[in-house]
N, CA, C and O atoms as a GROMACS GRO file, in nm:
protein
  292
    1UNK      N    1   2.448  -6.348  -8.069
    1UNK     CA    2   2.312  -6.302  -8.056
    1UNK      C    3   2.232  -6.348  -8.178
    1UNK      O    4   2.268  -6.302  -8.286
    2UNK      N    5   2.164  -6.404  -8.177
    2UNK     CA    6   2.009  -6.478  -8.274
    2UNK      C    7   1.943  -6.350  -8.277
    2UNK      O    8   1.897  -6.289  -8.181
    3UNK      N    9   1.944  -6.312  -8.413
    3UNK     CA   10   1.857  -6.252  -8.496
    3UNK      C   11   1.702  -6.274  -8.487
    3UNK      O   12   1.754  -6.371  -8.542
    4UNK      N   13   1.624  -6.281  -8.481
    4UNK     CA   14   1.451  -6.268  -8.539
    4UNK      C   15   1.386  -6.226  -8.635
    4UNK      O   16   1.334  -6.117  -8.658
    5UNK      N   17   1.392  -6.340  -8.702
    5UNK     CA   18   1.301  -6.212  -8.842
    5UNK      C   19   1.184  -6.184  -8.823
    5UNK      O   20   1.102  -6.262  -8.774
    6UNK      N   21   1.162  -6.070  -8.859
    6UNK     CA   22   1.067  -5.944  -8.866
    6UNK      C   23   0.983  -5.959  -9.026
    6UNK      O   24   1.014  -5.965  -9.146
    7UNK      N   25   0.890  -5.958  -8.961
    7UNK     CA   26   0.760  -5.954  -9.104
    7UNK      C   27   0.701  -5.797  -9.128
    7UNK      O   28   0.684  -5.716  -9.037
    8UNK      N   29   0.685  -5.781  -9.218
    8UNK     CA   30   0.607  -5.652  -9.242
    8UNK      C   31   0.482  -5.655  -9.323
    8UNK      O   32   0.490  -5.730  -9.420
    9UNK      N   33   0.394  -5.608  -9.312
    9UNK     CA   34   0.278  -5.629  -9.441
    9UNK      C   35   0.366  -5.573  -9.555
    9UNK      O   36   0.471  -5.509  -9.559
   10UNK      N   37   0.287  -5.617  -9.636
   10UNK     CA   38   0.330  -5.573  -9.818
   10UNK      C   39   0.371  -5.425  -9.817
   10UNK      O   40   0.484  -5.379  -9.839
   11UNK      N   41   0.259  -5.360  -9.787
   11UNK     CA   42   0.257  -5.244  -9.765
   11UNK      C   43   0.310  -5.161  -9.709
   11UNK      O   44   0.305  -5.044  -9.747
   12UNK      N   45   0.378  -5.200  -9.601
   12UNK     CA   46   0.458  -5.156  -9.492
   12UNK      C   47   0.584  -5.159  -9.538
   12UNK      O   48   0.669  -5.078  -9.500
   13UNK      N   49   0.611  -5.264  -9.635
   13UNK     CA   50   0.722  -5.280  -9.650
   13UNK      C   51   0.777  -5.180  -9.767
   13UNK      O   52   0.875  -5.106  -9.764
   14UNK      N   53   0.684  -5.202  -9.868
   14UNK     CA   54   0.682  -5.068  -9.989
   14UNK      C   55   0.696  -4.954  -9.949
   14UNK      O   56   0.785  -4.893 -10.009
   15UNK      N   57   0.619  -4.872  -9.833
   15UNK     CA   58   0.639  -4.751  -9.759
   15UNK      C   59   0.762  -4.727  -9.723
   15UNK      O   60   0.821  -4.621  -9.741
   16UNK      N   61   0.817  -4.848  -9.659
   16UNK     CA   62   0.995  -4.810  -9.622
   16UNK      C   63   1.039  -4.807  -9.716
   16UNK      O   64   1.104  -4.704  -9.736
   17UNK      N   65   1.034  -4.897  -9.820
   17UNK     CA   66   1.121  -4.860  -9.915
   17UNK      C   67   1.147  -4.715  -9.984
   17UNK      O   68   1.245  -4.647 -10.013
   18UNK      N   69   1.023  -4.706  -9.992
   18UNK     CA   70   1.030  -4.541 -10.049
   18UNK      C   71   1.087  -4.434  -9.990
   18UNK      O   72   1.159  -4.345 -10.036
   19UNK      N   73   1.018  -4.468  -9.809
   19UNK     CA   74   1.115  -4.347  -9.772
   19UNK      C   75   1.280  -4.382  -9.784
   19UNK      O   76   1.339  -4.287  -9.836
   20UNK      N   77   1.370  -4.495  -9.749
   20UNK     CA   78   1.487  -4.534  -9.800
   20UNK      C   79   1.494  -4.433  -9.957
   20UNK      O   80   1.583  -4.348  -9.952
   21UNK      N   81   1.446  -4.434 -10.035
   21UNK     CA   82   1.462  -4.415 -10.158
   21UNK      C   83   1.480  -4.233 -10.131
   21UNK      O   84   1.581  -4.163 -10.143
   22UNK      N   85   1.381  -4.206 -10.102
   22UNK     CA   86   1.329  -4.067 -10.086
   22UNK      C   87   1.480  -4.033 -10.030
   22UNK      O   88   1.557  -3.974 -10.106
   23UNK      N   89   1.525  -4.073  -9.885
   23UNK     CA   90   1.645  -4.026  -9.815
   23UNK      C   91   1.753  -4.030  -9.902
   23UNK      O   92   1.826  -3.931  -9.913
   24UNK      N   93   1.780  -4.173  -9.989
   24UNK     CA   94   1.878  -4.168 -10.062
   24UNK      C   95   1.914  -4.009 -10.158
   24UNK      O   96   2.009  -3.932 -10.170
   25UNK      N   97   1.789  -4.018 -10.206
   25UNK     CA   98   1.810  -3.888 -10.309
   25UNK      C   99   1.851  -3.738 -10.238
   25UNK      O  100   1.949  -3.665 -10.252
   26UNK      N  101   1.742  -3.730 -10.166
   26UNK     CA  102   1.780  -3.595 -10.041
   26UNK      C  103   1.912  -3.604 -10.002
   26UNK      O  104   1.975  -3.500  -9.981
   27UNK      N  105   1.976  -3.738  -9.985
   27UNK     CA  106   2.162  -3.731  -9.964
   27UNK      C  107   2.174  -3.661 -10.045
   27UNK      O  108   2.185  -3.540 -10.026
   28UNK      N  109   2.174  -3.739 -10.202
   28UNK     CA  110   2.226  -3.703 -10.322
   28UNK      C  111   2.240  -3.559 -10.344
   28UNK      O  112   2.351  -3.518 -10.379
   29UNK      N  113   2.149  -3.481 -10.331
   29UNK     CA  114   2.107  -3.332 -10.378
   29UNK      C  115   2.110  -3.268 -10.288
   29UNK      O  116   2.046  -3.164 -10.297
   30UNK      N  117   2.189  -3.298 -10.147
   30UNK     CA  118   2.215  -3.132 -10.071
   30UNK      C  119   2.329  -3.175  -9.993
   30UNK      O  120   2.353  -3.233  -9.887
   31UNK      N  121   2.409  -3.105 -10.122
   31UNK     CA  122   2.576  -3.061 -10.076
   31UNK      C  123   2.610  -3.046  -9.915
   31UNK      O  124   2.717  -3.080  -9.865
   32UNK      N  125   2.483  -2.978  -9.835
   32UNK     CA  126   2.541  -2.996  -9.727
   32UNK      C  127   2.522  -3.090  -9.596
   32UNK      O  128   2.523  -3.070  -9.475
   33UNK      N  129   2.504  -3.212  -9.691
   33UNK     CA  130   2.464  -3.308  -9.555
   33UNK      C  131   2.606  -3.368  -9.502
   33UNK      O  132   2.634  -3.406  -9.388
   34UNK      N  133   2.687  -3.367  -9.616
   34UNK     CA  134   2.823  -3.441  -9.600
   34UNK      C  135   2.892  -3.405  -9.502
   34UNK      O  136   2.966  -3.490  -9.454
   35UNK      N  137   2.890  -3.227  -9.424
   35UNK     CA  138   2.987  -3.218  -9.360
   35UNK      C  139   2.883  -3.262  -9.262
   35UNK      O  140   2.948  -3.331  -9.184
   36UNK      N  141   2.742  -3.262  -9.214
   36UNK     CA  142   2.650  -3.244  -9.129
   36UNK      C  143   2.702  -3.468  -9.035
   36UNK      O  144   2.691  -3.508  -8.919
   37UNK      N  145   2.745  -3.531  -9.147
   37UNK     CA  146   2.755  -3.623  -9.127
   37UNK      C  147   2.893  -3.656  -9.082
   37UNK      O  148   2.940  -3.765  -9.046
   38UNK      N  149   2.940  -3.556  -9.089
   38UNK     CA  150   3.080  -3.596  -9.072
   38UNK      C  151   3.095  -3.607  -8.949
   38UNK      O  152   3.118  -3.708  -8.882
   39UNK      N  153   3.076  -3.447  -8.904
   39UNK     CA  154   3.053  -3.427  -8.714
   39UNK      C  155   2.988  -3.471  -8.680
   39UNK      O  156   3.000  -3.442  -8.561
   40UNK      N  157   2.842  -3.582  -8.694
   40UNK     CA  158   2.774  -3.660  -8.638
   40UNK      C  159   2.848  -3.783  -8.631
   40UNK      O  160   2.875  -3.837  -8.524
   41UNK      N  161   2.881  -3.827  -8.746
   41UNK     CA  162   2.982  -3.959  -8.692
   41UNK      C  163   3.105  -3.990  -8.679
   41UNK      O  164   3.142  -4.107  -8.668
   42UNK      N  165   3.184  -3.890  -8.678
   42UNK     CA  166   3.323  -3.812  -8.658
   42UNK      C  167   3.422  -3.881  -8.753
   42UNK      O  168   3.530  -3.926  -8.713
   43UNK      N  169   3.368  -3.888  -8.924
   43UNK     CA  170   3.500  -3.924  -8.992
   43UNK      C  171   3.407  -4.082  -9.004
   43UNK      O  172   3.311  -4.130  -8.943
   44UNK      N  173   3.524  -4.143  -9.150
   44UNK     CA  174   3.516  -4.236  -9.155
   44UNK      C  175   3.355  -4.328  -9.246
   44UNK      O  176   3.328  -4.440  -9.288
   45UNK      N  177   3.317  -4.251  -9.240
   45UNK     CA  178   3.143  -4.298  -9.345
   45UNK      C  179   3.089  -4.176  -9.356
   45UNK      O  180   3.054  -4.091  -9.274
   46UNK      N  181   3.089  -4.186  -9.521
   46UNK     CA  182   3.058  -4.038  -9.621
   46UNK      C  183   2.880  -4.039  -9.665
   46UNK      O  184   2.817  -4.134  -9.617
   47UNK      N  185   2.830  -3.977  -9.718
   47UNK     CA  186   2.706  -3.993  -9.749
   47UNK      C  187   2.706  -4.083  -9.880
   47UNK      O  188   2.594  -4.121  -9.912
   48UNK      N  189   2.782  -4.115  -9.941
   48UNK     CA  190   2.834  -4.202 -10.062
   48UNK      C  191   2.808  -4.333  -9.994
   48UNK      O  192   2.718  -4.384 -10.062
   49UNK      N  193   2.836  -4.408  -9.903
   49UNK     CA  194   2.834  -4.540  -9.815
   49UNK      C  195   2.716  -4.530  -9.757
   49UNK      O  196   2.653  -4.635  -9.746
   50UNK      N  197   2.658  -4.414  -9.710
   50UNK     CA  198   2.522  -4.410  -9.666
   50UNK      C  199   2.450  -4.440  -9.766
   50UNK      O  200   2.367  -4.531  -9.760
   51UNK      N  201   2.468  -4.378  -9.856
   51UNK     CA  202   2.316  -4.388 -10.003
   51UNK      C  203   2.330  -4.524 -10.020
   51UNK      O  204   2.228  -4.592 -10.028
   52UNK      N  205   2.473  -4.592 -10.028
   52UNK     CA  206   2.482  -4.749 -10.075
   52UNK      C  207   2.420  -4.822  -9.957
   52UNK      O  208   2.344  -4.910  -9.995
   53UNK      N  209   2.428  -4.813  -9.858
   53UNK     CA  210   2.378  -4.885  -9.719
   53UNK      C  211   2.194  -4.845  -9.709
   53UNK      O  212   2.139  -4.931  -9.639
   54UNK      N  213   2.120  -4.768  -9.746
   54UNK     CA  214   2.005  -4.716  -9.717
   54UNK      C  215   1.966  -4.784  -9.868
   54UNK      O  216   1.895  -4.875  -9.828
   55UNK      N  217   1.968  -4.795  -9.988
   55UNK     CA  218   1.981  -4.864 -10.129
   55UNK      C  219   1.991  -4.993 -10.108
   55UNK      O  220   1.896  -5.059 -10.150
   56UNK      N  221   2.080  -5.053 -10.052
   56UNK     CA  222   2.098  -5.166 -10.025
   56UNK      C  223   1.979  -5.226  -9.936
   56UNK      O  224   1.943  -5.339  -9.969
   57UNK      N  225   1.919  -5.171  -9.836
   57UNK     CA  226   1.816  -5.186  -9.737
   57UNK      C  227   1.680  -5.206  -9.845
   57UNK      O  228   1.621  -5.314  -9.861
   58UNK      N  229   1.640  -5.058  -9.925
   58UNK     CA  230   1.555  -5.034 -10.006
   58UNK      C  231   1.515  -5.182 -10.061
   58UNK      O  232   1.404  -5.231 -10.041
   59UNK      N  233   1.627  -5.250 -10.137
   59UNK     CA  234   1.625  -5.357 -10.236
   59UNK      C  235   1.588  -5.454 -10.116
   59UNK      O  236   1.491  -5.523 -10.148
   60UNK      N  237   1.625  -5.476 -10.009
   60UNK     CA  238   1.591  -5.588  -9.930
   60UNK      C  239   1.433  -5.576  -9.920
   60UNK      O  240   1.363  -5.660  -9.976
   61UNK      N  241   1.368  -5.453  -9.834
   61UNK     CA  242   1.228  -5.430  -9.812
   61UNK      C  243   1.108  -5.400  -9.937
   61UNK      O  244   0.993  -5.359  -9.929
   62UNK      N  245   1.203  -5.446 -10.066
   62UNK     CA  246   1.135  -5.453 -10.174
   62UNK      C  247   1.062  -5.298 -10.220
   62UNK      O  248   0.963  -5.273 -10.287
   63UNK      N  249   1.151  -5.222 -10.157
   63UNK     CA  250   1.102  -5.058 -10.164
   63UNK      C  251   1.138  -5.024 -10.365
   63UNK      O  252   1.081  -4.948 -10.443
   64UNK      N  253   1.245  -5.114 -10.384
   64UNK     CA  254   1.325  -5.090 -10.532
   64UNK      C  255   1.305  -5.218 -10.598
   64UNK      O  256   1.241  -5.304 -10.538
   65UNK      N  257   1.368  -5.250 -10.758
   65UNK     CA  258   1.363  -5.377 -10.781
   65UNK      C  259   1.507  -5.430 -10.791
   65UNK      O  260   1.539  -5.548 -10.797
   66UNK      N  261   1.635  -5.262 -10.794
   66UNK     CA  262   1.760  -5.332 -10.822
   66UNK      C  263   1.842  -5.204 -10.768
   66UNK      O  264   1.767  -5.113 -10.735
   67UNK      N  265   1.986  -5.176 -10.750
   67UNK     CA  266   2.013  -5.090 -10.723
   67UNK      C  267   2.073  -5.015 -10.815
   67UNK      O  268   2.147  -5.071 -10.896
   68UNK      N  269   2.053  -4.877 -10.822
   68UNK     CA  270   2.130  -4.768 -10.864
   68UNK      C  271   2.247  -4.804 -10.918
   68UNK      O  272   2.271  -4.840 -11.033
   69UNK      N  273   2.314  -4.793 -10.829
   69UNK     CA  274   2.468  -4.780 -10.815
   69UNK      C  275   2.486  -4.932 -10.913
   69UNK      O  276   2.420  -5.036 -10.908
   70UNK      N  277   2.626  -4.886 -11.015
   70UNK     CA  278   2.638  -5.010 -11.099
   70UNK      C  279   2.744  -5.080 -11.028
   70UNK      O  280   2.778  -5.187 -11.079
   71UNK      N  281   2.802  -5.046 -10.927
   71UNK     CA  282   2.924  -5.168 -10.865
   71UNK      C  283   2.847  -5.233 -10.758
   71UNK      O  284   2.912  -5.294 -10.674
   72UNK      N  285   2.713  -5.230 -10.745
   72UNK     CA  286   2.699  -5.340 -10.660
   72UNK      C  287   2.716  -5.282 -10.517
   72UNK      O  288   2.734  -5.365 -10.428
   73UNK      N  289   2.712  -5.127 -10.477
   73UNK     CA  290   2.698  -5.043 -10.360
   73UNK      C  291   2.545  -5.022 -10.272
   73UNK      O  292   2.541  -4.948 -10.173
   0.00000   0.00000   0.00000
């Protein structure tokens, strides 16, 4: 399957980023999303892989300039 890239205005794109950013942290700071995620995706991807996957996005849509996480998550 061929991909399409997708344009965003400047702006549009900064907005996602933030909310990416915003979500990342809201992971970070409430203890109870982890189990909330667990039974949603039954095992197997923690909110730890989420923050790195939603971070990782951030830096693409230019929401950030680098990531957090120092291993490169």
């Amino acid at each position: 399957m061929k991909v399409r890239p997708v344009f965003l205005e400047a702006e549009d794109a900064v907005e996602l980023g933030e909310l990416l950013e915003f979500l990342g942290s809201w992971l970070a700071n409430d203890d109870s999303v982890g189990a909330a995620l667990d039974r949603f995706v039954g095992g197997g991807y923690d909110v730890e892989e989420l923050r790195g996957d939603l971070e990782r996005f951030a830096v693409l849509v230019g929401g950030i300039e680098e990531p957090a996480f120092g291993d490169g998550r």
